[in-house]
KEKE-3310 file (N, C-alpha, C; in steps of 0.2 Angstrom, whole numbers, plus 5000, padded with zeros to 4 digits):
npx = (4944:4947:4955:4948:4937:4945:4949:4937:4932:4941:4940:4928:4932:4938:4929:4924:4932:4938:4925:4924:4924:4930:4920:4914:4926:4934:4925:4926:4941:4941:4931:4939:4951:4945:4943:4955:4965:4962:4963:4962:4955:4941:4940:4925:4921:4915:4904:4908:4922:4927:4938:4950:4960:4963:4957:4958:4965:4979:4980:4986:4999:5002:5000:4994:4981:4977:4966:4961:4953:4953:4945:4953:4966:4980:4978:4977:4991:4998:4987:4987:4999:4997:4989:4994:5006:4999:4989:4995:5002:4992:4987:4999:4998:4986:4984:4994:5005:5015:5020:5019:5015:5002:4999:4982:4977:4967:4970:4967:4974:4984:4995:5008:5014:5032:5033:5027:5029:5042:5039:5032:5040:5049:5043:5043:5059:5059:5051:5056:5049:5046:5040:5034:5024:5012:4999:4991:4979:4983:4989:4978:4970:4978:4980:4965:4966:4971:4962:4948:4938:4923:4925:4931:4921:4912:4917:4920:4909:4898:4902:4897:4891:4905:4905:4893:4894:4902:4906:4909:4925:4937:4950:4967:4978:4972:4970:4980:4985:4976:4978:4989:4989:4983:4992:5002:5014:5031:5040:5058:5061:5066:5078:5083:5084:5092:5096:5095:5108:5103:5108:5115:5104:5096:5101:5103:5091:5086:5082:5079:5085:5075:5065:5073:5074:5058:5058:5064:5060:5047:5053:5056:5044:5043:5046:5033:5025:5029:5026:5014:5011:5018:5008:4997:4990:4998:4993:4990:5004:5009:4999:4999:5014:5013:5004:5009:5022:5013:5008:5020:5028:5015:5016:5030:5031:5027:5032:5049:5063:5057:5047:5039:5041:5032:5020:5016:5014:5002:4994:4992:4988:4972:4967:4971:4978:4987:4989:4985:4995:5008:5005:5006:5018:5026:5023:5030:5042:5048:5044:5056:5067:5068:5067:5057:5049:5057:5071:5086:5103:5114:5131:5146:5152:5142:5137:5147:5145:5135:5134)
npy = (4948:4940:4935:4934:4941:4954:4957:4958:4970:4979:4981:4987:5000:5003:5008:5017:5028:5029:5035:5047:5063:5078:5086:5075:5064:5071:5070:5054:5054:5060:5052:5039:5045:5050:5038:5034:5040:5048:5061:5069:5081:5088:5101:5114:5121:5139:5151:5168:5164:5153:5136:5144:5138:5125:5107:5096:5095:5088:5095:5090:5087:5093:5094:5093:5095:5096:5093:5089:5084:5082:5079:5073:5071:5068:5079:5091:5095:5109:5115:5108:5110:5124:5125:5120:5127:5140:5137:5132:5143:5153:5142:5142:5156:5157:5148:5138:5130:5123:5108:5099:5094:5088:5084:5081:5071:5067:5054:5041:5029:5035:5038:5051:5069:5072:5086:5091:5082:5090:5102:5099:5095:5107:5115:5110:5112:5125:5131:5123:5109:5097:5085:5084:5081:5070:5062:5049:5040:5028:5029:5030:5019:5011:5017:5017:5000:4999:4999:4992:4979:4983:4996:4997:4991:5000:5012:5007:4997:4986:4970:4958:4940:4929:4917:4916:4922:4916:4914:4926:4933:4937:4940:4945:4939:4938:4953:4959:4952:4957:4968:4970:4963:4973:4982:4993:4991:4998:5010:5008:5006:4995:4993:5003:4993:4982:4966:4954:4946:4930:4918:4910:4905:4900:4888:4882:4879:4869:4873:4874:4882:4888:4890:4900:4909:4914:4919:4932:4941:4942:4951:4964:4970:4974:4986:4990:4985:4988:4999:5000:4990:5002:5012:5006:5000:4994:4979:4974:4972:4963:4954:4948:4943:4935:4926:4920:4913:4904:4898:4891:4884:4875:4866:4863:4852:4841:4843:4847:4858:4863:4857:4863:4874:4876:4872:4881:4889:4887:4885:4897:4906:4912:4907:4897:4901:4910:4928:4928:4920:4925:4936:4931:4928:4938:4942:4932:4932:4943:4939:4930:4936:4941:4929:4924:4914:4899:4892:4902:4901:4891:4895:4887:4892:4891:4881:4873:4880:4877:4864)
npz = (5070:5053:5042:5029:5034:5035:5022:5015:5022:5019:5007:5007:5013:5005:4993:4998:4999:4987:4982:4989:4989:4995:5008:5013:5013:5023:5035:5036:5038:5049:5058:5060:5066:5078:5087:5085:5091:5108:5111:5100:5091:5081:5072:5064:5052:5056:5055:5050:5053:5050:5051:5055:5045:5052:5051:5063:5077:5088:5103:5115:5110:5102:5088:5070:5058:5042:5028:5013:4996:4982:4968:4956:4962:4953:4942:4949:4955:4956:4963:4975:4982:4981:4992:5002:5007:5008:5016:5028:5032:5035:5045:5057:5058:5068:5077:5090:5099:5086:5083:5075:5058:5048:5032:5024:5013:4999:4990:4983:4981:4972:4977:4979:4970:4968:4969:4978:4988:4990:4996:5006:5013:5015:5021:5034:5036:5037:5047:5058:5063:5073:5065:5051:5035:5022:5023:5016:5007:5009:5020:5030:5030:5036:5048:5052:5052:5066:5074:5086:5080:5080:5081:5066:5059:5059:5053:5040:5035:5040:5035:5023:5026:5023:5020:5012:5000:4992:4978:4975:4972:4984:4986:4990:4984:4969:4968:4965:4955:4945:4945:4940:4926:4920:4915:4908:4893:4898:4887:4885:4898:4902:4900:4909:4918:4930:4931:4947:4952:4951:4950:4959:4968:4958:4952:4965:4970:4960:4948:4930:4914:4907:4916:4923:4913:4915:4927:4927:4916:4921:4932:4926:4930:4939:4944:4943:4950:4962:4966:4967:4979:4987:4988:4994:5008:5022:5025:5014:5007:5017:5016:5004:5001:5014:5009:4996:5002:5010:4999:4993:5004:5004:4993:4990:4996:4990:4976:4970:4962:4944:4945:4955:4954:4945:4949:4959:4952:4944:4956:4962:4950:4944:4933:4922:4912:4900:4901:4914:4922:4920:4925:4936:4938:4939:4953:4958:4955:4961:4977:4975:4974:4984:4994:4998:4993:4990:4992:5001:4995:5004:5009:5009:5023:5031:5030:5037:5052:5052:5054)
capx = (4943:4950:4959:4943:4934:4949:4949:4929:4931:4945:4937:4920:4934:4942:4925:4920:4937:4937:4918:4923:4927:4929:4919:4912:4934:4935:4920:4931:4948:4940:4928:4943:4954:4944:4944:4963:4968:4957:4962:4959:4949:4940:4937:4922:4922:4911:4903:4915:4929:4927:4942:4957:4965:4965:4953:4957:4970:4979:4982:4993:5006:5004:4999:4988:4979:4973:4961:4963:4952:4952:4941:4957:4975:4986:4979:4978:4996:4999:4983:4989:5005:4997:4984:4997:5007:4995:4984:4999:5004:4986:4987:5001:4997:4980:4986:5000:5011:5012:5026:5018:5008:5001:4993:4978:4975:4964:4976:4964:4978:4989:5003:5010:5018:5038:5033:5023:5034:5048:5035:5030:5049:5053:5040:5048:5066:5059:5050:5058:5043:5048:5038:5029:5022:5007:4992:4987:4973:4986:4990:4971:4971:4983:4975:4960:4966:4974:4955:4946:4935:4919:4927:4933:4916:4908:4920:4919:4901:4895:4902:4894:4894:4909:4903:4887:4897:4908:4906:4915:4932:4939:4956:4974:4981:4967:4968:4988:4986:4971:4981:4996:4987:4980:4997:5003:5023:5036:5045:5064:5061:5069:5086:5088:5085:5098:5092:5098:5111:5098:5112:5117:5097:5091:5107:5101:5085:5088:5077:5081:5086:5068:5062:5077:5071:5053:5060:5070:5055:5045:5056:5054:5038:5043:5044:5027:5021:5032:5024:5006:5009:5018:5002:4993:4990:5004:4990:4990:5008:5010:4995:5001:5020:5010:5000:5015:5023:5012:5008:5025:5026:5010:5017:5036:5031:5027:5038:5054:5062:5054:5039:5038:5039:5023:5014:5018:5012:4995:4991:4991:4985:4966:4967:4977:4979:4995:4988:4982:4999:5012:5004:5008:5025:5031:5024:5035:5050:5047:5046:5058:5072:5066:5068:5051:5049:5063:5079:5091:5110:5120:5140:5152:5155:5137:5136:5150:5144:5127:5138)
capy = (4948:4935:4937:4935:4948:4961:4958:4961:4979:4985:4982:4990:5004:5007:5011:5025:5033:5031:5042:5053:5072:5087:5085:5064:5063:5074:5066:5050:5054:5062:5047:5035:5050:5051:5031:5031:5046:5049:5068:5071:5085:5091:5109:5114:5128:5142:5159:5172:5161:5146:5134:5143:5132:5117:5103:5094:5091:5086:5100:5089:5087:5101:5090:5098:5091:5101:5090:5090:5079:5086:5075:5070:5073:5070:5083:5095:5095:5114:5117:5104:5114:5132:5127:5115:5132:5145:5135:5132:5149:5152:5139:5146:5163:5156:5143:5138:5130:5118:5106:5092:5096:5084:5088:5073:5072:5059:5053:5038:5026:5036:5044:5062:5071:5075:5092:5092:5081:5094:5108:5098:5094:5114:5117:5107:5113:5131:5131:5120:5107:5092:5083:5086:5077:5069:5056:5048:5036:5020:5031:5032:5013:5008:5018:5012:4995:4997:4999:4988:4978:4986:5002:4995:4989:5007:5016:5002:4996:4978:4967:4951:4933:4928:4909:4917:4925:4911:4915:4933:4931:4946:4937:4949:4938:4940:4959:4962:4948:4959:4975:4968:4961:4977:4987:4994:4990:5005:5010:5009:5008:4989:4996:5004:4988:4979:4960:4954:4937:4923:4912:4904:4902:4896:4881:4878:4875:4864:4877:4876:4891:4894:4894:4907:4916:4916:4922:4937:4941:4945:4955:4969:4972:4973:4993:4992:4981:4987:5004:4997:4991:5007:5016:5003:4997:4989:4974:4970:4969:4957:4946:4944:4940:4928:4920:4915:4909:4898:4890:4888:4878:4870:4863:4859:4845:4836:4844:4850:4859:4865:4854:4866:4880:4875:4870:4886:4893:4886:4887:4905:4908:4911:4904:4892:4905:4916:4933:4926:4914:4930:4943:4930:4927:4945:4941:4926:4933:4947:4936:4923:4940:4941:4924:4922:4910:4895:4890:4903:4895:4890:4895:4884:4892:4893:4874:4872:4880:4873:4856)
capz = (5063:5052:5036:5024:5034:5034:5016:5013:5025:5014:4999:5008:5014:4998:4988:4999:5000:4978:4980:4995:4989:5001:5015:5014:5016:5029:5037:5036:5041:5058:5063:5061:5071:5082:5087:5087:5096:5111:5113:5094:5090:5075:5071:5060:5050:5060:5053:5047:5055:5047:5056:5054:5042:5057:5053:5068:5081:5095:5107:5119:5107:5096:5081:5066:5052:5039:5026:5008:4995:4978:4964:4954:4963:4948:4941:4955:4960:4958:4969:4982:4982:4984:4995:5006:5008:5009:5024:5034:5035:5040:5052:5062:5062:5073:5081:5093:5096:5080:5082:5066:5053:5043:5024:5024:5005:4998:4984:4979:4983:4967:4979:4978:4965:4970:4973:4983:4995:4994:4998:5014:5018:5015:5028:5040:5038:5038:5053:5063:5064:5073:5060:5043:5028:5020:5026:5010:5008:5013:5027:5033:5029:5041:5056:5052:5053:5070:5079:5086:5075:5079:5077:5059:5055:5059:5049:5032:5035:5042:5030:5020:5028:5017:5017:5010:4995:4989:4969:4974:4974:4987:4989:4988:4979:4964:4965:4964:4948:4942:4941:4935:4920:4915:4915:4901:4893:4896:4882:4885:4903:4903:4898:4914:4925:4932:4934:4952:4950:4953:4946:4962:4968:4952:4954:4972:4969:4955:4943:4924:4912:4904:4920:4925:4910:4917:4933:4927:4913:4925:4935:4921:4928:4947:4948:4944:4957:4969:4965:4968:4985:4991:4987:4997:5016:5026:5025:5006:5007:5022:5013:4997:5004:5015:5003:4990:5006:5011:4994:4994:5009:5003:4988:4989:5000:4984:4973:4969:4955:4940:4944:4961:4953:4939:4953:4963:4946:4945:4963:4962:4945:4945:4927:4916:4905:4898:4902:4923:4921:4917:4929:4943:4938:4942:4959:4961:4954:4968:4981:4974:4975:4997:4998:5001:4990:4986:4997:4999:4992:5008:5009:5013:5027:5034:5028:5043:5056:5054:5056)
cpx = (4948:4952:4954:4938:4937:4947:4944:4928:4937:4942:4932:4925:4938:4936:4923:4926:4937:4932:4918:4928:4927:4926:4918:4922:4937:4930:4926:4935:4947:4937:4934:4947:4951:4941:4951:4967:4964:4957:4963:4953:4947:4937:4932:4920:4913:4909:4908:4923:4933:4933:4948:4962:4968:4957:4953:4965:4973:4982:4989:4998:5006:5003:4993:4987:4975:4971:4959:4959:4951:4946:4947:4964:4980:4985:4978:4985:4997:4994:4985:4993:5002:4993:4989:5002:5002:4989:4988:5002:5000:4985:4990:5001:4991:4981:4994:5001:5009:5020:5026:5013:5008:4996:4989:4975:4972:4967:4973:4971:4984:4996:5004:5013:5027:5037:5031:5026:5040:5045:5034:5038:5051:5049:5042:5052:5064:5057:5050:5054:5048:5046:5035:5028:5015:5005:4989:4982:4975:4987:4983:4969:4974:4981:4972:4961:4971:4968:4952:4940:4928:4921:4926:4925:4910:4910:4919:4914:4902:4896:4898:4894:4898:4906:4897:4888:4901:4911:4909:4922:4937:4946:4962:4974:4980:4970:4975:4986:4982:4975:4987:4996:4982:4985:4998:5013:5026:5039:5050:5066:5066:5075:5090:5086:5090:5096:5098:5103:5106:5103:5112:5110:5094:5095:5103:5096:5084:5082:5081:5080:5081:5067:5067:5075:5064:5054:5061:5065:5051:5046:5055:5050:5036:5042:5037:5023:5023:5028:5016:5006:5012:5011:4996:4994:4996:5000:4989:4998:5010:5007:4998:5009:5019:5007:5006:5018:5021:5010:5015:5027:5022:5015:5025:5036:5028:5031:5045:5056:5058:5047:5037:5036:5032:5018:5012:5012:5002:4991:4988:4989:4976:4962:4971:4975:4984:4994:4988:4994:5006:5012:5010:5018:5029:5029:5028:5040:5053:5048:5052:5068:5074:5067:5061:5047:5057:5067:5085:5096:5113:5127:5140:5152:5149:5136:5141:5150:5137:5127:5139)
cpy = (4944:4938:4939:4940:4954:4961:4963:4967:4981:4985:4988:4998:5008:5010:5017:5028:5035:5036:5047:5059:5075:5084:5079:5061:5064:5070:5057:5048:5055:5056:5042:5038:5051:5044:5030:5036:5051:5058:5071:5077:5089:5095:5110:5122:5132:5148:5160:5166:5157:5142:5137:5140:5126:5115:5096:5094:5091:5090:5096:5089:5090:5098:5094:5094:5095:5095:5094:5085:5083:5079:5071:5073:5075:5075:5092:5098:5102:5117:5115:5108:5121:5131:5124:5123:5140:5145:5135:5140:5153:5149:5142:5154:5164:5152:5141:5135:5122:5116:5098:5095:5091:5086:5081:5074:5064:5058:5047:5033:5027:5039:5052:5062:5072:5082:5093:5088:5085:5101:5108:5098:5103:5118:5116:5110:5120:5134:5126:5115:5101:5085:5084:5082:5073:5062:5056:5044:5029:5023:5028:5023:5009:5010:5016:5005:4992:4998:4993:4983:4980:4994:5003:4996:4997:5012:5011:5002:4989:4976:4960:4945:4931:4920:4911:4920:4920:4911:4921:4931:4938:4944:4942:4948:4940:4946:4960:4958:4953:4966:4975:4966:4969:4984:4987:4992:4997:5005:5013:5009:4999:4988:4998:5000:4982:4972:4958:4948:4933:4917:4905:4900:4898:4889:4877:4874:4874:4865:4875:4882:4893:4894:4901:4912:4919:4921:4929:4941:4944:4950:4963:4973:4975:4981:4995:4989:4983:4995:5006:4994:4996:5011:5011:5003:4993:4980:4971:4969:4964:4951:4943:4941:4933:4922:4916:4911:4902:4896:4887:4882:4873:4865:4860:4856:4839:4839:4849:4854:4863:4861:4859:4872:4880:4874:4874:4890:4894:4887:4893:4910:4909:4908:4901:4895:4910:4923:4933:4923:4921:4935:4939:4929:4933:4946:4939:4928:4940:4942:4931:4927:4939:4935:4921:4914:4906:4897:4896:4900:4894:4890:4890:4885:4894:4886:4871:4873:4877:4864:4857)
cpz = (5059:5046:5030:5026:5034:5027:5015:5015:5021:5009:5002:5010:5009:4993:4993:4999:4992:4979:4985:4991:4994:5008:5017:5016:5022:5034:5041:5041:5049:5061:5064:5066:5079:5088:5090:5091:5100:5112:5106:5094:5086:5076:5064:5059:5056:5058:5049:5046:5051:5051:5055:5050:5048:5056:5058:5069:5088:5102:5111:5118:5102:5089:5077:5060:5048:5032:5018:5003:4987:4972:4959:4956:4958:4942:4943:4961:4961:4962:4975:4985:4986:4991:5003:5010:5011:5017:5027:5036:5037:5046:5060:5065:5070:5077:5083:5099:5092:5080:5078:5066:5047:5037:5022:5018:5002:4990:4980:4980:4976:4968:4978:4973:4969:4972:4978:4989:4997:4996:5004:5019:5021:5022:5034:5043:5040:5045:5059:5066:5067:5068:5055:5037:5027:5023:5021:5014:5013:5019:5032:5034:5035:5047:5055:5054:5059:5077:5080:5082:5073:5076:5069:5057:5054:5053:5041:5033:5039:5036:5031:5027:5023:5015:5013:5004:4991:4980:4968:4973:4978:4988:4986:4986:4970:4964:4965:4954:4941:4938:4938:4927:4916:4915:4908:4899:4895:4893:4887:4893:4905:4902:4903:4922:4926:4936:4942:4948:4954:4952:4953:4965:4964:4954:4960:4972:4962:4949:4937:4922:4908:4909:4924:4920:4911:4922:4931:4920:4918:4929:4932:4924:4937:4951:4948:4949:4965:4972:4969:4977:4993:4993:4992:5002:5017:5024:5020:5006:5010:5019:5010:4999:5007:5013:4999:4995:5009:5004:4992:4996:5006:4997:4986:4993:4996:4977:4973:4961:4950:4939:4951:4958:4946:4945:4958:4958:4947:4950:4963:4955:4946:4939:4923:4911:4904:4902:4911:4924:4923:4921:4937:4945:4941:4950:4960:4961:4959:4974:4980:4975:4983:4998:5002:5000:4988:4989:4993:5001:5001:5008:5011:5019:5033:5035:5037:5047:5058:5056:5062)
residu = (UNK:UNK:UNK:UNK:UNK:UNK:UNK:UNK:UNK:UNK:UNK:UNK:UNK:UNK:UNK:UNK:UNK:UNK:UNK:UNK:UNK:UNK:UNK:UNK:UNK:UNK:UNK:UNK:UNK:UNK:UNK:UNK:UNK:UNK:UNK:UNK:UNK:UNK:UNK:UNK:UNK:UNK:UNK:UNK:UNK:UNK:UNK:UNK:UNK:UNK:UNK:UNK:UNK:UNK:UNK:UNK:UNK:UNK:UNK:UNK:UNK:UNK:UNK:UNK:UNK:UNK:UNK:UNK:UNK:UNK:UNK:UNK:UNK:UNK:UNK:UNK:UNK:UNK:UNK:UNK:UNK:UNK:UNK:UNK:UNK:UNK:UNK:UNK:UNK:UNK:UNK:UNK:UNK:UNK:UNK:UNK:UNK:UNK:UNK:UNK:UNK:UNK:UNK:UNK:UNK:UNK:UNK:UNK:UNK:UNK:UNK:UNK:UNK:UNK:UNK:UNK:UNK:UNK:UNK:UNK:UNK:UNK:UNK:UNK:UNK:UNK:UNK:UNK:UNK:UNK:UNK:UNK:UNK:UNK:UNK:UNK:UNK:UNK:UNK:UNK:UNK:UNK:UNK:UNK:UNK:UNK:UNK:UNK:UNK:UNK:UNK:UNK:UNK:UNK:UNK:UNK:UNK:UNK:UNK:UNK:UNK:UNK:UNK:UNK:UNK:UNK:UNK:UNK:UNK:UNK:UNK:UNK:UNK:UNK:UNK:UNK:UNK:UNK:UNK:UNK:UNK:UNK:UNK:UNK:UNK:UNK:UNK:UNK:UNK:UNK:UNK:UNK:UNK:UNK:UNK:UNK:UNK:UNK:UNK:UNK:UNK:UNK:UNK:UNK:UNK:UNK:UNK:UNK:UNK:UNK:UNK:UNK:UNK:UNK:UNK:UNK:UNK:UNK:UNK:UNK:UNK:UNK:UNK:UNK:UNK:UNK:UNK:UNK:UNK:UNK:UNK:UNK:UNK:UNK:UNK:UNK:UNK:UNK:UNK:UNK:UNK:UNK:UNK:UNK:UNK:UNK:UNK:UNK:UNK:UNK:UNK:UNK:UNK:UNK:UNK:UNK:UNK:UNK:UNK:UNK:UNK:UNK:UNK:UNK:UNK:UNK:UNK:UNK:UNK:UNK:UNK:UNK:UNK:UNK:UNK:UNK:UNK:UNK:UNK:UNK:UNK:UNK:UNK:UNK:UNK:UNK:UNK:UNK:UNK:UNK:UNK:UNK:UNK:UNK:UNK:UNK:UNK:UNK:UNK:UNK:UNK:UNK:UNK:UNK:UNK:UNK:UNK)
# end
């Protein structure tokens, strides 16, 4: 599977996890579970019994997954919390021995609240769990995308011919620039960011100081991005890191400079427009932190060994 058909099956894998509640999540979570973990095994409620509070798991290692999908998370935190507590100590009175317990909560790729991770941690330390803690959506994300391709295409769907689509645009890049362009400012929240020193890289690579002001402009906006590809797949952060990489490459083989970095710009704009122009730049000045982008400085004293 090549880059533009992973793209196409996340997209096709992120719209049913957005419409999956309750059981269509559960559904889900087991056909991928039971693809990556051959002695997986889901438990379905049964008469009086129903499953004990275990929606599947792995007898050989004592693993337990209990299956959680509310219609909106951020506003379900103190159910997530009673019900996170209250199945588990269901769980154990039935079940045995339980040494991980994972809480699979369909979070919609919004994350958890703080409580609810120190309710999972408190379950941990209390009962002595070798492991504990939550399976969001990126969790589910990232199994899914360590199956085989058929696998993958079972669980997302048969996607497009992409050369048959060409007038879509499904590209990573686009979708980080999309959701960056529709943030909102934070009041006062600019006060308490500490810009990195760019001073000696911006010199190196022989940038001027409006483009060190674009750099560091951007950066402002960096907890939100960074925010945005926690809550994702391992696979949107490697792209988009990828991606700015090579236009990199591509493009400072004709320039240098502040003509490097406009043309770095444009590359990666999906429009010669302020609004497209400004999202990308808080990518860049992310990557431009990692070094992903643009020479970092050499010492002295790196300069003479590399002599």
């Amino acid at each position: 599977m090549n880059t533009k058909e992973k793209t196409l099956s996340r997209h096709l894998f992120q719209n049913k996890i957005f419409k999956a509640d309750g059981q269509a999540f559960e559904d889900i979570f087991t056909a991928i579970m039971n693809y990556a973990e051959p002695d997986f095994r889901s438990i379905k409620p049964w008469g009086n019994i129903g499953d004990r509070k275990n929606d599947g798991y792995i007898n050989t290692k004592g693993i337990y997954y209990q299956v959680y999908a509310p219609e909106d998370i951020r506003k379900s935190y103190t159910d997530t919390i009673n019900k996170l507590t209250t199945d588990f100590d269901i769980l154990t009175s039935q079940w045995d021995p339980v040494n991980k317990f994972y809480f699979v909560v369909n979070d919609k790729y919004k994350g958890v609240n703080a409580d609810c991770e120190q309710a999972i941690q408190a379950i941990k330390e209390n009962h002595k769990l070798n492991d504990a803690g939550f399976l969001t959506a990126k969790d589910i994300e990232n199994i899914l995308f360590t199956l085989d391709d058929d696998q993958i295409f079972s669980i997302a769907g048969i996607i497009p011919d992409p050369a048959a689509i060409k007038q879509l645009d499904y590209s990573i890049l686009n979708e980080v620039v999309e959701y960056i362009m529709k943030l909102s400012l934070h009041k006062g929240y600019d006060a308490e960011i500490v810009l990195p020193d760019f001073d000696k890289k911006i010199i190196f690579n022989n940038l001027s100081k409006p483009i060190a002001n674009l750099i560091n402009n951007g950066y402002f906006q960096i907890h939100s991005l960074n925010e945005y590809l926690a809550n994702n797949s391992n696979f949107l952060a490697d792209s988009l890191r990828d991606r700015m990489n090579e236009i990199y490459i591509q493009e400072k083989s004709n320039n240098n400079g502040d003509d490097l970095f406009w043309a770095m710009l444009n590359c990666a704009s999906p429009k010669a427009e302020q609004i497209y122009q400004t999202s990308v730049i808080v990518i860049m000045s992310k990557y431009f932190e990692t070094c992903d982008i643009f020479e970092e400085p050499i010492e002295k004293s790196q300069r003479k060994k590399a002599i």
